[in-house]
Phi, psi and omega in degrees: 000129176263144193230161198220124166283163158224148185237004193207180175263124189244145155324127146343299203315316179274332196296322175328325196289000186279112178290175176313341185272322189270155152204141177260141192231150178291315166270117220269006175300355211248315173347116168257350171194156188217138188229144205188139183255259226247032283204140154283153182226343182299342181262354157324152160248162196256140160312125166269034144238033185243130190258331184198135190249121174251120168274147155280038188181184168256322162325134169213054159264358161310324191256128181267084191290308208260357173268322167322310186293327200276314179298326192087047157238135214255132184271104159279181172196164196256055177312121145116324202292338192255302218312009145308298189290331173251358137323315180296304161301340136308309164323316190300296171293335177297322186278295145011282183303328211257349187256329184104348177338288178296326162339296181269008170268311162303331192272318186302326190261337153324274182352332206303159173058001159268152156288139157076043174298347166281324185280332160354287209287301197288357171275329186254000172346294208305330211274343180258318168014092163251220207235179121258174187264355172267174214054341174259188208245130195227124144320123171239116147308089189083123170272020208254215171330284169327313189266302173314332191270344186290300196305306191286346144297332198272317201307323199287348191273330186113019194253151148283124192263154189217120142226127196250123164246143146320302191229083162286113161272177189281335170303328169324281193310297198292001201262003180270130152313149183280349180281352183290131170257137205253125147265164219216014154210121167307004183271024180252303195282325190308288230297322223261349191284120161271356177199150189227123165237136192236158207188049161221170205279174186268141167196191167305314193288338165293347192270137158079012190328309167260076147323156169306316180319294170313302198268013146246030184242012151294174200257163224265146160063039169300137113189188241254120193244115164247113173230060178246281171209147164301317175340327190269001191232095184316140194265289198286359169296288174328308204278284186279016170264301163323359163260306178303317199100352159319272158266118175284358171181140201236119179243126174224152203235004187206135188213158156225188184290004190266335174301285180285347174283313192292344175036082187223146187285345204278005172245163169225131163235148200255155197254077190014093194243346188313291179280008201254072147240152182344297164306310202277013229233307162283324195274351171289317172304307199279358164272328172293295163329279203315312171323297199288304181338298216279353164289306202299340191246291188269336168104354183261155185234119188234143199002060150312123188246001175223016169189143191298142227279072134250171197208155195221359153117204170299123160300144148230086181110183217286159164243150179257095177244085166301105194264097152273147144203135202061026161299066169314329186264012203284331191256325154327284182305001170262283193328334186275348171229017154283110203277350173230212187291151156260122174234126177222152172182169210217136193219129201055246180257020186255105175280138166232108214270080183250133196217120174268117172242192176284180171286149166090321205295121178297133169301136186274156182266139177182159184286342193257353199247100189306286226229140167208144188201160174219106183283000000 
Protein backbone atom coordinates (compact mmCIF):
# COMPACT_ATOMS: atom_id res chain seq x y z
CA UNK A 1 0.00 0.00 0.00
CA UNK A 2 1.45 3.44 -0.85
CA UNK A 3 0.50 6.63 1.35
CA UNK A 4 -0.19 10.04 0.36
CA UNK A 5 0.60 13.11 1.97
CA UNK A 6 -1.28 16.34 2.06
CA UNK A 7 0.19 19.77 3.08
CA UNK A 8 -3.22 21.78 2.19
CA UNK A 9 -6.77 21.23 1.81
CA UNK A 10 -6.98 19.57 -1.87
CA UNK A 11 -10.15 18.76 -3.83
CA UNK A 12 -12.20 15.48 -3.03
CA UNK A 13 -12.39 15.56 -6.84
CA UNK A 14 -8.88 15.10 -7.04
CA UNK A 15 -7.93 12.74 -3.90
CA UNK A 16 -10.81 10.57 -5.15
CA UNK A 17 -8.50 9.60 -8.21
CA UNK A 18 -6.53 7.68 -5.65
CA UNK A 19 -6.95 4.17 -6.36
CA UNK A 20 -7.40 1.03 -3.62
CA UNK A 21 -3.49 0.65 -3.96
CA UNK A 22 -2.83 4.52 -2.37
CA UNK A 23 -4.24 5.31 1.22
CA UNK A 24 -3.84 9.02 2.84
CA UNK A 25 -1.88 9.50 5.84
CA UNK A 26 -1.30 12.21 8.68
CA UNK A 27 2.22 11.70 9.04
CA UNK A 28 3.75 13.06 6.27
CA UNK A 29 7.16 11.23 7.16
CA UNK A 30 5.21 8.09 5.95
CA UNK A 31 4.57 9.85 2.59
CA UNK A 32 5.52 7.92 -0.53
CA UNK A 33 3.98 10.79 -2.27
CA UNK A 34 2.69 14.76 -1.46
CA UNK A 35 0.02 16.85 -3.01
CA UNK A 36 0.22 20.14 -2.18
CA UNK A 37 -1.10 24.07 -3.56
CA UNK A 38 0.77 26.61 -1.90
CA UNK A 39 2.09 25.10 1.59
CA UNK A 40 6.52 25.86 2.26
CA UNK A 41 8.33 23.19 1.89
CA UNK A 42 11.73 24.65 2.00
CA UNK A 43 12.39 23.92 5.87
CA UNK A 44 10.93 20.33 5.35
CA UNK A 45 13.29 17.62 5.98
CA UNK A 46 12.49 15.32 2.93
CA UNK A 47 11.62 11.50 4.00
CA UNK A 48 13.72 8.78 2.25
CA UNK A 49 10.11 7.48 1.76
CA UNK A 50 9.13 10.20 -0.34
CA UNK A 51 9.29 9.44 -4.27
CA UNK A 52 7.00 12.68 -5.57
CA UNK A 53 5.53 15.72 -4.71
CA UNK A 54 2.46 16.97 -7.09
CA UNK A 55 2.05 20.58 -6.77
CA UNK A 56 -1.87 21.47 -7.57
CA UNK A 57 -1.18 24.30 -9.39
CA UNK A 58 1.94 25.75 -11.57
CA UNK A 59 3.92 27.83 -9.13
CA UNK A 60 6.54 25.26 -7.47
CA UNK A 61 8.80 28.21 -5.61
CA UNK A 62 6.91 27.05 -2.78
CA UNK A 63 9.21 23.58 -3.35
CA UNK A 64 13.01 23.19 -2.66
CA UNK A 65 12.91 21.76 -6.19
CA UNK A 66 16.67 20.89 -7.07
CA UNK A 67 17.39 19.47 -3.30
CA UNK A 68 14.50 17.56 -4.45
CA UNK A 69 16.49 16.62 -7.83
CA UNK A 70 19.78 15.62 -5.56
CA UNK A 71 17.49 13.30 -3.78
CA UNK A 72 15.85 11.69 -6.50
CA UNK A 73 12.47 13.21 -5.79
CA UNK A 74 10.80 13.84 -8.77
CA UNK A 75 8.43 17.40 -8.32
CA UNK A 76 5.60 17.82 -10.27
CA UNK A 77 3.11 20.65 -11.36
CA UNK A 78 -0.51 21.06 -13.18
CA UNK A 79 0.40 23.57 -16.23
CA UNK A 80 -2.39 24.67 -17.95
CA UNK A 81 -5.05 23.13 -15.07
CA UNK A 82 -5.69 26.61 -13.81
CA UNK A 83 -4.93 29.13 -16.85
CA UNK A 84 -8.51 29.54 -17.05
CA UNK A 85 -9.58 30.34 -13.81
CA UNK A 86 -6.68 33.04 -14.00
CA UNK A 87 -7.46 34.24 -17.14
CA UNK A 88 -10.55 35.34 -15.95
CA UNK A 89 -9.51 37.09 -13.03
CA UNK A 90 -7.23 38.68 -15.15
CA UNK A 91 -10.02 40.16 -17.39
CA UNK A 92 -11.83 40.69 -14.21
CA UNK A 93 -9.45 43.02 -12.91
CA UNK A 94 -8.36 44.66 -15.99
CA UNK A 95 -11.90 46.01 -16.44
CA UNK A 96 -12.13 46.51 -12.49
CA UNK A 97 -9.40 49.02 -13.08
CA UNK A 98 -10.63 50.45 -16.05
CA UNK A 99 -14.35 51.11 -14.90
CA UNK A 100 -13.09 52.34 -11.24
CA UNK A 101 -15.56 49.12 -9.83
CA UNK A 102 -13.84 48.84 -6.34
CA UNK A 103 -13.54 52.31 -6.07
CA UNK A 104 -16.90 52.72 -6.46
CA UNK A 105 -17.89 49.85 -4.79
CA UNK A 106 -15.96 51.15 -1.67
CA UNK A 107 -17.66 54.37 -1.87
CA UNK A 108 -21.37 52.94 -2.55
CA UNK A 109 -21.04 51.25 1.12
CA UNK A 110 -20.33 54.87 2.88
CA UNK A 111 -23.58 55.93 1.69
CA UNK A 112 -24.86 53.27 4.14
CA UNK A 113 -27.41 54.83 6.90
CA UNK A 114 -28.37 58.13 5.16
CA UNK A 115 -31.71 58.78 3.42
CA UNK A 116 -32.21 59.59 -0.32
CA UNK A 117 -29.37 57.61 -1.27
CA UNK A 118 -30.09 57.60 -4.98
CA UNK A 119 -29.91 60.99 -5.42
CA UNK A 120 -26.51 60.78 -3.55
CA UNK A 121 -25.30 57.99 -5.67
CA UNK A 122 -26.05 60.23 -8.75
CA UNK A 123 -24.26 63.25 -7.74
CA UNK A 124 -21.31 61.48 -6.80
CA UNK A 125 -20.69 59.16 -9.76
CA UNK A 126 -18.83 61.08 -11.87
CA UNK A 127 -16.19 60.64 -9.58
CA UNK A 128 -15.81 56.87 -10.42
CA UNK A 129 -16.02 57.79 -14.41
CA UNK A 130 -13.52 55.19 -16.32
CA UNK A 131 -12.53 54.13 -19.78
CA UNK A 132 -13.49 50.62 -21.70
CA UNK A 133 -10.92 48.35 -22.77
CA UNK A 134 -11.75 47.87 -26.23
CA UNK A 135 -9.51 49.60 -28.66
CA UNK A 136 -7.11 50.10 -26.42
CA UNK A 137 -3.47 47.89 -26.26
CA UNK A 138 -3.02 45.29 -23.86
CA UNK A 139 0.73 43.63 -23.00
CA UNK A 140 0.97 40.17 -22.44
CA UNK A 141 4.52 39.06 -20.64
CA UNK A 142 4.84 35.36 -21.20
CA UNK A 143 2.96 33.35 -23.78
CA UNK A 144 2.53 30.10 -21.99
CA UNK A 145 -0.97 28.50 -20.60
CA UNK A 146 -1.82 31.47 -18.95
CA UNK A 147 -0.57 34.21 -20.81
CA UNK A 148 -1.78 32.92 -23.92
CA UNK A 149 -5.47 32.50 -23.39
CA UNK A 150 -5.43 36.03 -21.36
CA UNK A 151 -3.88 37.73 -24.90
CA UNK A 152 -6.79 35.53 -27.14
CA UNK A 153 -9.64 36.86 -24.64
CA UNK A 154 -8.35 40.26 -24.90
CA UNK A 155 -8.06 40.13 -28.73
CA UNK A 156 -11.57 38.17 -28.84
CA UNK A 157 -12.79 41.76 -26.53
CA UNK A 158 -11.54 44.02 -29.14
CA UNK A 159 -8.27 45.17 -27.58
CA UNK A 160 -5.17 45.31 -29.74
CA UNK A 161 -2.61 42.71 -28.45
CA UNK A 162 0.99 43.03 -28.13
CA UNK A 163 2.81 39.60 -26.94
CA UNK A 164 6.43 38.74 -25.72
CA UNK A 165 7.84 35.49 -24.67
CA UNK A 166 11.66 34.69 -24.22
CA UNK A 167 11.57 31.03 -24.99
CA UNK A 168 8.02 30.91 -27.29
CA UNK A 169 7.20 27.63 -28.26
CA UNK A 170 5.67 26.08 -31.24
CA UNK A 171 2.43 25.15 -29.22
CA UNK A 172 2.53 28.55 -27.96
CA UNK A 173 2.64 30.01 -30.77
CA UNK A 174 0.03 28.46 -32.54
CA UNK A 175 -2.42 28.48 -29.90
CA UNK A 176 -2.36 32.36 -30.21
CA UNK A 177 -4.89 34.34 -32.19
CA UNK A 178 -3.56 35.63 -35.53
CA UNK A 179 -4.49 39.13 -34.22
CA UNK A 180 -1.95 38.92 -31.35
CA UNK A 181 1.05 40.34 -32.39
CA UNK A 182 4.04 38.72 -31.02
CA UNK A 183 7.70 40.63 -30.37
CA UNK A 184 10.81 39.78 -29.84
CA UNK A 185 11.87 42.68 -27.23
CA UNK A 186 10.11 44.15 -24.83
CA UNK A 187 11.27 47.50 -25.62
CA UNK A 188 8.75 47.14 -28.83
CA UNK A 189 5.77 46.20 -26.45
CA UNK A 190 6.40 48.60 -23.03
CA UNK A 191 6.24 52.23 -25.12
CA UNK A 192 3.12 51.33 -27.02
CA UNK A 193 0.81 49.41 -23.92
CA UNK A 194 -2.22 51.14 -22.16
CA UNK A 195 -2.35 48.10 -19.49
CA UNK A 196 0.49 45.22 -19.06
CA UNK A 197 0.00 41.40 -17.73
CA UNK A 198 2.85 39.63 -16.87
CA UNK A 199 2.58 35.69 -16.90
CA UNK A 200 6.19 34.32 -16.59
CA UNK A 201 7.70 32.03 -13.46
CA UNK A 202 9.79 33.73 -10.29
CA UNK A 203 13.01 32.24 -11.12
CA UNK A 204 16.71 34.05 -10.78
CA UNK A 205 16.58 35.27 -14.36
CA UNK A 206 13.45 36.53 -13.75
CA UNK A 207 13.32 38.70 -10.10
CA UNK A 208 12.67 42.06 -10.48
CA UNK A 209 12.39 42.08 -14.08
CA UNK A 210 10.02 45.16 -13.84
CA UNK A 211 12.14 47.28 -12.81
CA UNK A 212 12.76 51.30 -12.97
CA UNK A 213 14.56 50.53 -16.31
CA UNK A 214 11.49 48.75 -17.72
CA UNK A 215 8.38 50.89 -16.18
CA UNK A 216 10.17 54.10 -17.92
CA UNK A 217 10.02 53.15 -21.26
CA UNK A 218 6.43 52.26 -20.47
CA UNK A 219 3.92 54.34 -21.67
CA UNK A 220 2.73 57.41 -19.08
CA UNK A 221 -0.53 56.04 -16.95
CA UNK A 222 0.08 52.33 -17.69
CA UNK A 223 -1.58 49.89 -15.92
CA UNK A 224 0.21 47.37 -14.77
CA UNK A 225 -1.54 43.74 -13.76
CA UNK A 226 0.61 41.24 -11.98
CA UNK A 227 -1.03 37.92 -11.30
CA UNK A 228 2.09 36.11 -11.47
CA UNK A 229 4.65 36.36 -8.36
CA UNK A 230 5.41 39.32 -6.26
CA UNK A 231 9.10 38.60 -7.28
CA UNK A 232 9.17 40.08 -10.73
CA UNK A 233 8.39 43.39 -9.50
CA UNK A 234 11.13 45.75 -7.68
CA UNK A 235 8.88 47.52 -5.03
CA UNK A 236 10.50 50.27 -4.67
CA UNK A 237 10.87 51.11 -8.44
CA UNK A 238 7.17 50.41 -8.77
CA UNK A 239 6.38 52.77 -5.61
CA UNK A 240 8.15 55.72 -7.59
CA UNK A 241 6.73 55.25 -11.04
CA UNK A 242 3.17 55.37 -8.82
CA UNK A 243 4.49 58.45 -7.35
CA UNK A 244 5.26 60.08 -10.98
CA UNK A 245 1.94 59.12 -12.34
CA UNK A 246 4.03 56.60 -14.26
CA UNK A 247 1.70 53.59 -13.68
CA UNK A 248 -1.86 54.94 -13.00
CA UNK A 249 -2.65 51.59 -11.30
CA UNK A 250 -0.76 48.45 -10.30
CA UNK A 251 -3.61 45.36 -9.54
CA UNK A 252 -1.94 42.35 -7.96
CA UNK A 253 -3.07 38.91 -6.84
CA UNK A 254 0.41 38.67 -4.93
CA UNK A 255 1.85 41.38 -2.27
CA UNK A 256 4.19 41.55 0.02
CA UNK A 257 4.58 44.01 3.05
CA UNK A 258 6.00 47.09 1.13
CA UNK A 259 3.13 46.48 -1.51
CA UNK A 260 0.51 46.37 0.83
CA UNK A 261 1.80 48.70 3.54
CA UNK A 262 2.04 51.65 1.21
CA UNK A 263 -1.04 51.88 1.18
CA UNK A 264 -1.53 54.02 -2.07
CA UNK A 265 -5.45 53.87 -3.73
CA UNK A 266 -3.81 53.85 -6.76
CA UNK A 267 -2.71 49.57 -6.06
CA UNK A 268 -5.33 46.90 -5.55
CA UNK A 269 -4.27 43.82 -4.10
CA UNK A 270 -6.27 40.61 -4.43
CA UNK A 271 -5.58 38.00 -1.55
CA UNK A 272 -4.32 35.09 -4.58
CA UNK A 273 -7.48 34.53 -6.07
CA UNK A 274 -6.45 33.68 -9.54
CA UNK A 275 -6.55 30.22 -9.11
CA UNK A 276 -9.02 29.76 -6.51
CA UNK A 277 -12.00 28.66 -8.32
CA UNK A 278 -13.87 25.30 -8.08
CA UNK A 279 -12.85 24.15 -11.23
CA UNK A 280 -9.38 25.11 -11.29
CA UNK A 281 -9.02 23.73 -7.93
CA UNK A 282 -10.29 20.06 -9.37
CA UNK A 283 -8.82 20.24 -12.33
CA UNK A 284 -4.87 21.20 -10.61
CA UNK A 285 -6.00 18.06 -7.86
CA UNK A 286 -6.79 15.54 -10.35
CA UNK A 287 -3.41 16.32 -12.81
CA UNK A 288 -1.54 16.28 -9.49
CA UNK A 289 -3.14 12.97 -8.35
CA UNK A 290 -3.06 11.42 -11.58
CA UNK A 291 1.00 12.57 -11.96
CA UNK A 292 2.24 11.28 -8.72
CA UNK A 293 0.27 7.66 -9.41
CA UNK A 294 1.15 7.01 -12.43
CA UNK A 295 5.40 7.66 -11.09
CA UNK A 296 4.91 5.77 -7.83
CA UNK A 297 3.48 2.47 -10.06
CA UNK A 298 5.03 2.99 -13.13
CA UNK A 299 8.03 5.32 -13.21
CA UNK A 300 6.71 7.95 -16.03
CA UNK A 301 7.38 11.43 -15.71
CA UNK A 302 5.20 13.82 -17.04
CA UNK A 303 5.49 17.56 -16.48
CA UNK A 304 8.08 17.12 -14.13
CA UNK A 305 9.92 20.49 -13.16
CA UNK A 306 13.53 19.14 -11.89
CA UNK A 307 13.89 15.81 -13.90
CA UNK A 308 13.36 14.83 -17.23
CA UNK A 309 9.88 13.76 -19.15
CA UNK A 310 9.48 9.74 -19.30
CA UNK A 311 7.38 7.39 -20.14
CA UNK A 312 6.95 3.53 -20.61
CA UNK A 313 2.98 3.16 -20.73
CA UNK A 314 1.32 1.00 -17.93
CA UNK A 315 3.95 -2.02 -16.15
CA UNK A 316 2.88 -5.39 -17.01
CA UNK A 317 5.27 -6.85 -14.72
CA UNK A 318 8.23 -5.51 -12.73
CA UNK A 319 10.02 -2.09 -13.74
CA UNK A 320 13.69 -0.67 -13.04
CA UNK A 321 13.45 2.69 -12.38
CA UNK A 322 16.66 4.97 -12.29
CA UNK A 323 17.79 8.59 -11.27
CA UNK A 324 21.20 9.50 -12.35
CA UNK A 325 23.14 12.25 -12.21
CA UNK A 326 26.12 13.02 -14.27
CA UNK A 327 26.00 9.18 -15.16
CA UNK A 328 26.98 8.65 -18.77
CA UNK A 329 26.74 4.75 -17.82
CA UNK A 330 23.26 4.82 -16.57
CA UNK A 331 21.43 3.92 -19.42
CA UNK A 332 24.32 0.78 -20.36
CA UNK A 333 23.75 -0.41 -16.88
CA UNK A 334 19.66 -0.75 -17.03
CA UNK A 335 19.60 -1.76 -20.50
CA UNK A 336 22.02 -4.69 -19.69
CA UNK A 337 19.36 -6.30 -17.36
CA UNK A 338 16.44 -5.30 -19.10
CA UNK A 339 14.41 -8.01 -20.41
CA UNK A 340 11.84 -5.61 -22.26
CA UNK A 341 11.60 -1.56 -23.37
CA UNK A 342 13.98 1.08 -22.34
CA UNK A 343 12.97 4.08 -22.37
CA UNK A 344 15.51 6.98 -21.22
CA UNK A 345 16.29 10.74 -21.25
CA UNK A 346 18.29 13.41 -19.66
CA UNK A 347 17.62 16.59 -18.72
CA UNK A 348 20.84 19.16 -17.68
CA UNK A 349 22.74 16.84 -15.22
CA UNK A 350 20.07 14.41 -14.72
CA UNK A 351 19.09 11.07 -16.33
CA UNK A 352 16.35 9.17 -15.88
CA UNK A 353 16.35 5.84 -16.75
CA UNK A 354 12.91 2.99 -17.38
CA UNK A 355 13.42 -0.51 -18.10
CA UNK A 356 11.06 -3.84 -18.03
CA UNK A 357 12.58 -6.49 -16.22
CA UNK A 358 12.26 -9.69 -14.61
CA UNK A 359 10.76 -10.26 -11.28
CA UNK A 360 13.43 -10.64 -8.72
CA UNK A 361 16.30 -8.39 -11.12
CA UNK A 362 18.65 -6.80 -8.11
CA UNK A 363 18.65 -2.90 -8.62
CA UNK A 364 21.63 -1.91 -10.68
CA UNK A 365 24.66 0.12 -8.96
CA UNK A 366 26.72 3.10 -9.85
CA UNK A 367 28.62 6.10 -8.32
CA UNK A 368 26.28 8.57 -10.42
CA UNK A 369 23.06 6.86 -9.49
CA UNK A 370 20.78 8.79 -6.59
CA UNK A 371 17.56 6.63 -6.74
CA UNK A 372 16.93 2.99 -7.91
CA UNK A 373 13.71 1.30 -7.31
CA UNK A 374 12.33 -1.95 -8.64
CA UNK A 375 8.39 -1.98 -9.07
Amino acid sequence: MYKIGTLNKISPVGLNRLTADFEIVEDINEANGIILRSADMHEMELSDNLLAIGRAGAGTNNIPVEKCAEQGIVVFNAPGANANAVKEMVLAAMINSARNVVEGAAWAKTLIGNEGVGKMVEKGKGQFAGTEIMGKTLGVIGLGAIGAKVANAAAALGMDVIGYDAFLTTKAALSLDPAVKVVDDLGKLYPECDYISIHVPANAATAKMINAEALAQMKDGVVFLNFSRDKLIDDDALLAAIDAGKVKKYVTDFTDDAILNADKPQITVYPHLGASSAEAEDNCAVMAVNQVMDYIENGNIVNSVNLPAVSLGAKNGARMVVIAKNDADALTKVSAVATGAVASNTRGDYTVVLADVAEGTAPVEGEGIIRVRVI
